[in-house]
N, C-alpha and C positions, 0 to 999 in steps of 0.2 A: 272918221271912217278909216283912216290909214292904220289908225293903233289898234281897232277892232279885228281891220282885215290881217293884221300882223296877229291877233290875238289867236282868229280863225285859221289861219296855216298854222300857227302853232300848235292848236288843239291835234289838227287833223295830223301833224305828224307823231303826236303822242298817239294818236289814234292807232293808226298805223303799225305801229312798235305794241304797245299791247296789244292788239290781235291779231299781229303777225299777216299784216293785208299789203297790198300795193293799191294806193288809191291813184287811181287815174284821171280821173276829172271830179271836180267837186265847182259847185255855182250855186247863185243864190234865188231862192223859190219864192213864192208870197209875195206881199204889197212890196218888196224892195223894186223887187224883179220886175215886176208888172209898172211900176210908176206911181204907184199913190201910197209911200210912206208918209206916214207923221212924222214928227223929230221923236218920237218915243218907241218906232215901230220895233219887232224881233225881228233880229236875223234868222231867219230859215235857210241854214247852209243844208244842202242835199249833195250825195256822193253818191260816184260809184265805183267799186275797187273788185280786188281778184285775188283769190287764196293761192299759197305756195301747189304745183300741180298732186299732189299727194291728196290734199283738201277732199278732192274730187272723189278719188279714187276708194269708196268706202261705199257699203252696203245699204248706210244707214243714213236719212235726210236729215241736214243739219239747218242747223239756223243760217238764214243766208241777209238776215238784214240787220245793221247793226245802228244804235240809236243812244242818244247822247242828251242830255241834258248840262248844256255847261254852265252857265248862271240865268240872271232874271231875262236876261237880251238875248244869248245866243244858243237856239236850239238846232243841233245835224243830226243827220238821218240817211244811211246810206243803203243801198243794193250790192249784193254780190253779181260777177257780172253775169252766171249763168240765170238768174233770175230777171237782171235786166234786159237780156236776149229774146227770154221768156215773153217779155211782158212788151216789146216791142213787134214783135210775132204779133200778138193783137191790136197794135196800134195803138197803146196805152197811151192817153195823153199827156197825163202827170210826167211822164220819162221823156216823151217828143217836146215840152217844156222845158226842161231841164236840158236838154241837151242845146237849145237853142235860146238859154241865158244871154241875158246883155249883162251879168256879171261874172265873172269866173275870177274864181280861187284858185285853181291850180288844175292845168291839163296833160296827159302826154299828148301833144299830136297826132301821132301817127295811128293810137288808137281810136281815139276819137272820131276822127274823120274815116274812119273803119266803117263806124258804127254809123256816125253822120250820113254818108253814103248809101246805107240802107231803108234810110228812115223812108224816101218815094214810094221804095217798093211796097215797103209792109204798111206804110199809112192810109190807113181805111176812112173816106170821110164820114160815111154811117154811123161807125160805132163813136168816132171822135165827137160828132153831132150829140148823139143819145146819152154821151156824158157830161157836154155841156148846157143841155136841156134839163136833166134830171138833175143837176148842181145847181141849175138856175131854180127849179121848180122849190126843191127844199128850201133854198134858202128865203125864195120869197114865204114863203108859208110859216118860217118858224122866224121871220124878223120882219116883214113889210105888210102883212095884211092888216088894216085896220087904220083911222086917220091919228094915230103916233105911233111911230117906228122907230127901229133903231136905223137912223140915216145913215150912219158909216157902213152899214150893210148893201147901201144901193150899190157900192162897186162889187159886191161878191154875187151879185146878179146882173147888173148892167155889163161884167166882163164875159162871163158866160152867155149873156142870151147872141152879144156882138157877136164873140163868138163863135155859134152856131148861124149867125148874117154870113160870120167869113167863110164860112165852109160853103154856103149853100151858092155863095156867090161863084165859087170855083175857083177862088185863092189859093187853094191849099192849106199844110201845115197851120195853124194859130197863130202868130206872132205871139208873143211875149208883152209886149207896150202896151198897154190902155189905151195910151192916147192914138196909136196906130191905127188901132181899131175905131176908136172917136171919129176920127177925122177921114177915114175912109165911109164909115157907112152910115153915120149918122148925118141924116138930108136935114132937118131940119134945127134952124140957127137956134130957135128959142130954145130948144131942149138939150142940143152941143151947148149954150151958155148958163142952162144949169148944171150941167154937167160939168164944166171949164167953174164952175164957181163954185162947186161943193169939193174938186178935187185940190183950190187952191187953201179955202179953207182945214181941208184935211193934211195938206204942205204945211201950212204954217202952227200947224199944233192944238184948233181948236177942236173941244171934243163933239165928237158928232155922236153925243147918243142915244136917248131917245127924245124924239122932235116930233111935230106936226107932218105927216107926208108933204113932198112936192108932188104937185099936182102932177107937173107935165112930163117927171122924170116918171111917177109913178102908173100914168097913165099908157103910158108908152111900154113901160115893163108890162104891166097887167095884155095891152093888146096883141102884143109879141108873144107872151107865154101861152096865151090863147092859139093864136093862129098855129106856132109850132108844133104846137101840142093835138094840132087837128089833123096837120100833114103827115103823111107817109112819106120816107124816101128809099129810094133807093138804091142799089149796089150790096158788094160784099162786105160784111163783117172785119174780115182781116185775109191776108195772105199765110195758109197753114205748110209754106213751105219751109222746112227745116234747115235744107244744105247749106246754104249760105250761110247762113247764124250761127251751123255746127263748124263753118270754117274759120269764123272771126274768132269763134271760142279757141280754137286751138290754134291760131296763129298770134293771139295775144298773152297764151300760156305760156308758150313756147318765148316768144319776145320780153316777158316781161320776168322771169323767172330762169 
């Protein structure tokens, strides 16, 4: 890990210099982040950075996300930060992840915790809900209906449905962790110890690919997608106030350039 994360600052400061950006925080997205890599998994480094203030200053919309393919293992993908201000306005989940990584590659502070700061305001548990509902919904449909599945997929819907448990519970924010979410809301043993047994399998490298369904993991997914999927909830969408987000933009232009 140490020669890779040495590999990944390194990329990211060539990044930087060809595109003439300030990357201000950059952390790691997908199974790293979440807890259930294999020893084979990719690195998904995610960034987010800010053009010299001239960038802005133009008639014309430019590309604002910049994306990377560096070998077989390490792919980044970053946000400009008026787009990421954007997309926190709506309480994008993907960005509320990212910023509340258990691994970081490189941050400034003080902007950060700018941003960090606003996340209460503008985090909408509705829409947060209805993207982890509809990530669960796909995924079960295009990898778990029928009895052989692709098993390594029960975590790209077992995190999502949890996730939509945590919102409704009135937790807040998502955590990041699997197991957090595991071991908060999942009541029953037998199915926390398939769960604890298909993520240690997945640790140690064997391949989970298409298998027989588990019964109780599967059962459990199908009765959750159901019920979710019956309920209405409600609340707002997102907060569409602007000022605050037009003043982090221009006191980290100012700071950073």
């Amino acid at each position: 890990m140490d020669e890779t994360k040495q590999e990944i600052e390194s990329r990211l400061r060539q990044l930087e210099k060809e595109e003439e950006v300030y990357i201000f925080y950059a952390c790691e997205s997908g199974s790293r982040a979440w807890g259930f890599p294999s020893t084979d998994s990719d690195y998904d480094v995610r960034f987010l950075y800010v053009h010299p203030k001239n960038w802005y200053l133009s008639i014309d919309d430019k590309r604002d996300v910049i994306e990377r393919k560096i070998n077989n293992l390490i792919d980044v993908s970053g946000w400009d930060i008026r787009k990421a201000l954007k997309l926190l306005r709506k309480s994008n989940p993907p960005l509320l992840e990212w910023l509340n990584s258990p691994v970081v590659y490189q941050q400034q502070l003080d902007v950060v915790e700018r941003i960090r700061a606003l996340m209460p305001e503008y985090y909408s548990p509705k829409s947060c809900l209805y993207h982890y509902l509809h990530m669960a919904e796909g995924n079960f449909r295009e990898y778990l209906k029928g009895e052989i599945v692709w098993v390594k997929k029960y975590f790209y819907v077992l995190r999502p449905i949890l996730a939509c448990k945590w919102i409704e519970a009135g937790h807040g924010i998502v955590p990041m962790a699997f197991e957090m979410l595991v071991n908060r809301l999942v009541e029953s043993d037998k199915l926390k110890d398939a769960i604890n047994e298909l993520l240690k399998r997945k640790r140690d490298g064997q391949e989970l690919d298409r298998e027989p369904r588990i019964p109780v993991i599967s059962e459990f997914i199908e009765a959750e997608l159901e019920r979710l999927g019956n309920k209405s909830f409600d609340g707002n969408n997102s907060n569409a106030d602007t000022e605050r987000l037009d003043e982090v933009f221009r006191r980290v232009l100012e700071e950073v350039w």
